[in-house]
SEBAPA-802791 format. One record per residue (C-alpha): x, y, z; residue in one letter. Coordinates in steps of 0.1 Angstrom, whole numbers, padded with zeros to 4 digits, always signed. Each point is the difference from the previous one (the first is absolute). Last residue first. Layout:
BEGIN
XYZA/...
END
This chain:
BEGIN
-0723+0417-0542X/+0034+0008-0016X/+0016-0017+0030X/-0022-0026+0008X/+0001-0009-0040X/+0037-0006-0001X/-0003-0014+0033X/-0025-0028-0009X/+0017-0007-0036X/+0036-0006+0021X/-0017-0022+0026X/-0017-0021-0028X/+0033-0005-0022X/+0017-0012+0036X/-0024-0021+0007X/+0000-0017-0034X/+0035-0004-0004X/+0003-0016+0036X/-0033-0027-0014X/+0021-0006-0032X/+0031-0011+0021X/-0027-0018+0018X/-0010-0020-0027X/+0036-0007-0009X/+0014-0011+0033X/-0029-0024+0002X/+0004-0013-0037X/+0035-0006+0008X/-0008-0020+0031X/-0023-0021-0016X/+0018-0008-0027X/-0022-0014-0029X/-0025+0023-0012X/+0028+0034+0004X/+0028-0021-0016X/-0020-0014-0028X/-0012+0040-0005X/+0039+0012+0002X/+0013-0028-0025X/-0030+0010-0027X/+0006+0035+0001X/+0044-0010-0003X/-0005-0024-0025X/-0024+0021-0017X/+0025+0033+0001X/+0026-0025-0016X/-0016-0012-0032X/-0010+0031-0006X/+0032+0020+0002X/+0017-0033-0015X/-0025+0005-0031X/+0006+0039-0002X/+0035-0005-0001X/-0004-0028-0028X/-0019+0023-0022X/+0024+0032+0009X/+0032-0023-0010X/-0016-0012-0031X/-0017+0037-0016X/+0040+0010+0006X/+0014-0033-0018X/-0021+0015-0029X/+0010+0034+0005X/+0035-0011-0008X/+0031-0006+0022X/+0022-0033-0014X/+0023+0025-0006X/-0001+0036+0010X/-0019+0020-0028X/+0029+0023-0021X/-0001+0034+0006X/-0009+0025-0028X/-0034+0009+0015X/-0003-0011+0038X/-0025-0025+0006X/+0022-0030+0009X/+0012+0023+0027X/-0027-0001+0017X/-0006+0028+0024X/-0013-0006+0034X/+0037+0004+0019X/+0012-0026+0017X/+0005-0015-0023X/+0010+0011-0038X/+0004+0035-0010X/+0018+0027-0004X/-0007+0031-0025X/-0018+0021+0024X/+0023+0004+0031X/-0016+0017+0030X/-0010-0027+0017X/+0029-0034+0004X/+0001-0001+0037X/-0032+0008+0006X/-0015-0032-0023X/+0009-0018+0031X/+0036-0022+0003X/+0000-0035-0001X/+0004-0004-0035X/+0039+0017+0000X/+0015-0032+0025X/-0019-0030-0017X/+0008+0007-0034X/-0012+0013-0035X/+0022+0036-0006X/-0027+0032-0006X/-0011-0001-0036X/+0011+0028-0017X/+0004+0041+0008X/+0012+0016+0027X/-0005+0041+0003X/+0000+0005+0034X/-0030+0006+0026X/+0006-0030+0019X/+0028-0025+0004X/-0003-0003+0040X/+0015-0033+0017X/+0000-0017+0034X/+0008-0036+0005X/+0030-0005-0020X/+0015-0028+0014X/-0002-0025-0033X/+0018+0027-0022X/-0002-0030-0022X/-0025+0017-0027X/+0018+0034-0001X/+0018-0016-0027X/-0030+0003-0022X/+0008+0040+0000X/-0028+0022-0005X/-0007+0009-0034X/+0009+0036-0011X/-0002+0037+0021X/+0008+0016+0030X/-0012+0033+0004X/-0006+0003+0035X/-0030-0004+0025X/+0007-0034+0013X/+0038-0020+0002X/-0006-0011+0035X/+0013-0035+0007X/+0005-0016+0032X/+0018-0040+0013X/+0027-0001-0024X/+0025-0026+0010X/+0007-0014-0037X/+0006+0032-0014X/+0010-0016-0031X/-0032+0001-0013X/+0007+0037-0008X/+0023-0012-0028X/-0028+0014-0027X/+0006+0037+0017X/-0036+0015-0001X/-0003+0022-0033X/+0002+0031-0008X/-0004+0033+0026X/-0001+0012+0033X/-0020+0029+0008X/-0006-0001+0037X/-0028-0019+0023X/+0013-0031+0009X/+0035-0008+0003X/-0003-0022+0026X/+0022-0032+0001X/+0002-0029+0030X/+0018-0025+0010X/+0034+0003-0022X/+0026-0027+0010X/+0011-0001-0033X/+0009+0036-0008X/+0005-0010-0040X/-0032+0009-0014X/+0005+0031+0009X/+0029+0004-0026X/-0031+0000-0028X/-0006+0038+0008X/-0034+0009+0001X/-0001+0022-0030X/-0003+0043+0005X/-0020+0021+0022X/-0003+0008+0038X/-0024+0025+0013X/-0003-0020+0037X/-0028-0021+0012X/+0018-0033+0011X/+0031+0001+0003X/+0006-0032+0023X/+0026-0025-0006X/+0001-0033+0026X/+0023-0027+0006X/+0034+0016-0017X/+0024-0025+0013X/+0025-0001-0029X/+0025-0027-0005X/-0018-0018-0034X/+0005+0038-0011X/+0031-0001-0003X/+0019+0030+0005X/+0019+0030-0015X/-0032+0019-0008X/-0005+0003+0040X/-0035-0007+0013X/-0020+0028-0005X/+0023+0006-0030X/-0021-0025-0019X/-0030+0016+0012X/+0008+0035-0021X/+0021-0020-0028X/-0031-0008-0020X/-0013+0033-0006X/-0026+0014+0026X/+0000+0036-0014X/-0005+0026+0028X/-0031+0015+0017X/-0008-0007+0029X/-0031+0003+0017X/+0007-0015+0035X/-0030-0021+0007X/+0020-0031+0007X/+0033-0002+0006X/+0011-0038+0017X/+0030-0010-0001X/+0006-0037+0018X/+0030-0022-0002X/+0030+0021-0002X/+0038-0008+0008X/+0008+0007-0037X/-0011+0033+0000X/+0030+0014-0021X/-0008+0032-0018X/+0029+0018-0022X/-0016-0003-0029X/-0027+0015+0012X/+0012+0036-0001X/-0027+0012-0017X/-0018+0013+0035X/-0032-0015+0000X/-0030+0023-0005X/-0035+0004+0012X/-0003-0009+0037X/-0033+0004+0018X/+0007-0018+0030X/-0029-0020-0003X/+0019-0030+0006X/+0040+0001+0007X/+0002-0035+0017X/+0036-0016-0001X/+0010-0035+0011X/+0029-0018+0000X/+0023+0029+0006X/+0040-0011+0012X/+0020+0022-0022X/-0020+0029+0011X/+0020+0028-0017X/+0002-0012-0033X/-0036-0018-0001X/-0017+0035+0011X/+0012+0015-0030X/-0031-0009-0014X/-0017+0030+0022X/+0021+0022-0014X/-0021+0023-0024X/-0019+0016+0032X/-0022+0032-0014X/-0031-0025+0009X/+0009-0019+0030X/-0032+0005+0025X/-0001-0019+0021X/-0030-0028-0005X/+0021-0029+0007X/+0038+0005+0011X/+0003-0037+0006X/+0035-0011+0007X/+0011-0042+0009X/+0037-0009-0001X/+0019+0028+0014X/+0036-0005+0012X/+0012+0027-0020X/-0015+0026+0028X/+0019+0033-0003X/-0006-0004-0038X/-0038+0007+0005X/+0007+0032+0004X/+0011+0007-0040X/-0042-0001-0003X/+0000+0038-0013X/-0021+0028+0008X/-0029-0018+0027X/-0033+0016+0004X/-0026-0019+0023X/-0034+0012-0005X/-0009-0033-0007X/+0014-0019+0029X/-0017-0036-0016X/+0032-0020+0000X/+0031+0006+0020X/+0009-0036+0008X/+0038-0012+0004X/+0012-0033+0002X/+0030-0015+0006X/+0022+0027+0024X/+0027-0020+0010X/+0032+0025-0010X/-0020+0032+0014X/+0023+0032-0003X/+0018+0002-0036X/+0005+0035-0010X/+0041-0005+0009X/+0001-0030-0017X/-0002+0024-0033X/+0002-0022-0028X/-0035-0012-0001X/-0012+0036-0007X/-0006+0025+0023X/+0004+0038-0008X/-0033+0011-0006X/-0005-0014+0036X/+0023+0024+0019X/+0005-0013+0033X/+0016+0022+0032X/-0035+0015+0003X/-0018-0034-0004X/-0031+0005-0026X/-0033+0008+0010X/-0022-0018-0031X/-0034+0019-0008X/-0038+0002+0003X/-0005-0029+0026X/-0036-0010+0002X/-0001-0040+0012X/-0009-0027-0022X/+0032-0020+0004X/+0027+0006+0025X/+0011-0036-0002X/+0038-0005+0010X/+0012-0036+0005X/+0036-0009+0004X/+0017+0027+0024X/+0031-0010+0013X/+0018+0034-0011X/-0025+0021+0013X/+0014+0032-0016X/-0026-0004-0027X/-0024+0012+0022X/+0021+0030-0001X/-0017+0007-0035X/-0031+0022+0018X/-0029-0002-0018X/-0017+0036+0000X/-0036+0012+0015X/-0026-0030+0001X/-0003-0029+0022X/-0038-0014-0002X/-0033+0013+0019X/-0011+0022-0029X/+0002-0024-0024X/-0023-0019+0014X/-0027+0020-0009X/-0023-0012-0033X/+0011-0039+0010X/-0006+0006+0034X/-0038-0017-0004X/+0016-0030-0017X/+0014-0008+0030X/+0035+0003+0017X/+0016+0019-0027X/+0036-0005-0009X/+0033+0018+0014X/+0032-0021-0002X/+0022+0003+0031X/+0023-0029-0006X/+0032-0001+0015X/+0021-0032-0003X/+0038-0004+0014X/+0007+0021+0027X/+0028-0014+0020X/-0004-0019+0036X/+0022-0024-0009X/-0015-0029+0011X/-0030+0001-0006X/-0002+0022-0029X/-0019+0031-0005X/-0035+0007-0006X/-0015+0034-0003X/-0037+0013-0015X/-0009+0006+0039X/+0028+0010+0021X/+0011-0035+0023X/+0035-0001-0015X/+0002+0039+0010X/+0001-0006+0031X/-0025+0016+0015X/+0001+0033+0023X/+0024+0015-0013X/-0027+0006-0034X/-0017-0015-0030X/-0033-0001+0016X/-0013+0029-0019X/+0009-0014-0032X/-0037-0002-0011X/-0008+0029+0010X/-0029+0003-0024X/+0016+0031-0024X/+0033-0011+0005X/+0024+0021-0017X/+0031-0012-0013X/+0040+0012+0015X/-0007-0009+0039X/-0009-0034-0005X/+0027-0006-0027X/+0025+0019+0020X/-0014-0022+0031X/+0004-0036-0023X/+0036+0013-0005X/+0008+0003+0032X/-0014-0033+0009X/+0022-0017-0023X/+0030+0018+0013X/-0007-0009+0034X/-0005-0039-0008X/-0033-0016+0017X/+0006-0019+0031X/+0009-0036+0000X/-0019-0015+0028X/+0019-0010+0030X/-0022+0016+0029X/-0030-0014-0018X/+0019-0035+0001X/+0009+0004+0037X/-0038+0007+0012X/-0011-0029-0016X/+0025-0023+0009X/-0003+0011+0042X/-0034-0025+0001X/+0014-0031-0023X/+0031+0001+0016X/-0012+0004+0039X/-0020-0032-0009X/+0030-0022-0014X/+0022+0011+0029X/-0028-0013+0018X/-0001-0029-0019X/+0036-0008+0001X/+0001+0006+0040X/-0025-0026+0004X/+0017-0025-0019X/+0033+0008+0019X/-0021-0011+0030X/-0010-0029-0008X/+0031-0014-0015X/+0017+0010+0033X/-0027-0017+0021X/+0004-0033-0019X/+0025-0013+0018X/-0014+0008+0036X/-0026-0024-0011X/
END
């Protein structure tokens, strides 16, 4: 016994060890949380201090908090830097729509956010700022991606400025403090006098994405030969009315004339309701992993690339409301992902391509062009003056296929009367639940006529 007493007791002292762990651990742990970083939070106060803040919404960005706790911040465990900030301004209900506005950051957009040199994610979208604040010891017209000495943020991936309409920016040569972007969407800023905005690829290296919709741009500086945007999978322009000749070398040096194309990975081109004219050029059909295409609503010209079937990954089309003209290609048969596609309101002409993949689109798709025919669209193409009947297609085999499709229609529906009455005489159940699904309809048809006339009575 007197054995075992030393065991005993050193279990005893183990759990209250364990106890006094598991109560003082809390308490420790806040005591050893990484704070945030002093420069950081100097620069979120020159922000704070720099905009206005119509709804206070910064007002508990202060002393008093650290400033890993301010709302819109969140900065790493274990380091305590600064590295997402998102203060986007939207509309709580559809009723704010009209006035949100109002309540959103406004005044100028300070640059010494930039300063935050851990900072990854920056969304200040749909807020009011009217105009950049650059750094006083920075000139921005200066920057290019030569000048280290502009550079401030070297992790800042994505960057989201879209919707500040009334934001006026001179140049986009700022952007080169931050080569380490991937994802920019200036949507809705307004970029008209701006002829750089390719340029973008030479001083983001890194850009996979780019958003400049609704930006209102109307010229691209000529200097295109120079363009490089080889790391880039999404562009998207739409609504930007511009107005420059789309010649055949314009999305080739999207990706780098130098290149294969085989190595591209362009996924998705959108420039969609611009004022561009000229021939599709036939080098698109070489960005292979190409998803999805929107070049609706311009003035493109000619005929659809014949290799376009080589877009083997293609999962959207949208050609409509140009000037595109000739037969649609038949290789555009085995584009066997395409699952949304818009041909209207051209000028195609012929029998749309026989095959699985074009057929089971609506009539929509194809609208808008009056010399094509051929399913899905109601014209025959057998019927066309100067065009040759299909073969083995007459009216004959026509008269045929509605006769026997009027016999299975018959045929069927009786099967189907007759199948429901033998059901109803001899199921007793199913005749129940029948009868007094008849019996609900009728209530409910007699409660309805007794109100309607109660209430006009």
């Amino acid at each position: 016994m007197d054995s075992l007493l030393p065991s005993f007791l050193a279990v005893n002292v183990f759990i209250l060890w364990s106890l006094l762990f598991v109560i003082i651990l809390p308490k420790g742990m806040c005591s050893l949380r990484v704070r945030c970083n002093e420069k950081d939070r100097h620069a979120l106060l020159n922000f704070k201090h720099t905009v206005v803040d119509p709804s206070a919404k910064l007002s508990g960005w202060s002393d008093e908090r650290d400033c890993c706790e301010w709302i819109g911040v969140h900065c790493d465990n274990t380091t305590g830097r600064v590295i997402e900030l998102n203060l986007s301004c939207s509309p709580k209900s559809v009723d704010d729509i009209c006035q949100y506005k109002s309540q959103c950051l406004t005044g100028e957009l300070p640059l010494s956010l930039l300063r935050l040199e851990f900072l990854n994610y920056l969304d200040l979208s749909s807020n009011d700022f009217k105009v950049l604040a650059q750094d006083a010891d920075v000139n921005i017209t200066n920057c290019s991606h030569r000048h280290l000495s502009c550079e401030n943020s070297s992790n800042l991936h994505h960057l989201d400025l879209s919707y500040n309409k009334d934001l006026h920016i001179d140049n986009l040569h700022w952007l080169s403090r931050v080569p380490s972007l991937k994802y920019v969407n200036l949507n809705a800023i307004n970029l008209q006098d701006k002829v750089d905005w390719i340029q973008l690829s030479t001083l983001l290296p890194s850009l996979t994405s780019l958003s400049l919709g609704y930006c209102q741009l109307r010229n691209i500086n000529p200097s295109l030969k120079h363009v490089n945007l080889t790391s880039l999978e999404v562009l998207s322009i739409p609504a930007s009315s511009m107005a420059v000749e789309f010649e055949g070398t314009v999305l080739l040096l999207i990706k780098g004339a130098e290149r294969t194309y085989s190595q591209y990975l362009v996924c998705s081109i959108d420039i969609s309701s611009n004022n561009m004219s000229g021939t599709l050029p036939s080098e698109i059909v070489s960005l292979a992993e190409l998803r999805s295409l929107n070049l609706s609503h311009n003035q493109f010209e000619g005929n659809i690339p014949k290799e376009i079937g080589n877009l083997k990954q293609l999962e959207s089309l949208d050609l409509a409301s140009n000037r595109l003209s000739g037969e649609i290609p038949q290789s555009m048969v085995g584009l066997s992902f395409l699952g949304a596609m818009n041909l209207s309101f051209n000028n195609f002409s012929g029998k749309i391509p026989s095959g699985t993949q074009l057929q089971s689109f609506d009539a929509l798709s194809y609208i808008g062009n009056p010399e094509l025919c051929g399913a899905p669209l109601p014209k025959n193409c057998s019927n066309e003056k100067g065009m040759k009947p299909i073969k083995g297609y007459d009216n004959d085999q026509e008269d045929e296929f509605l006769s026997s499709f009027y016999i299975a229609s018959g045929v069927g529906f009786s099967m189907a009367f007759w199948g429901v009455c033998i059901a109803i005489f001899c199921i007793r159940s199913f005749r129940n639940s029948y009868f007094r699904f008849l019996f609900r309809i009728r209530d409910k048809l007699y409660i309805m006529v007794a109100l309607t006339v109660n209430r006009f009575s």
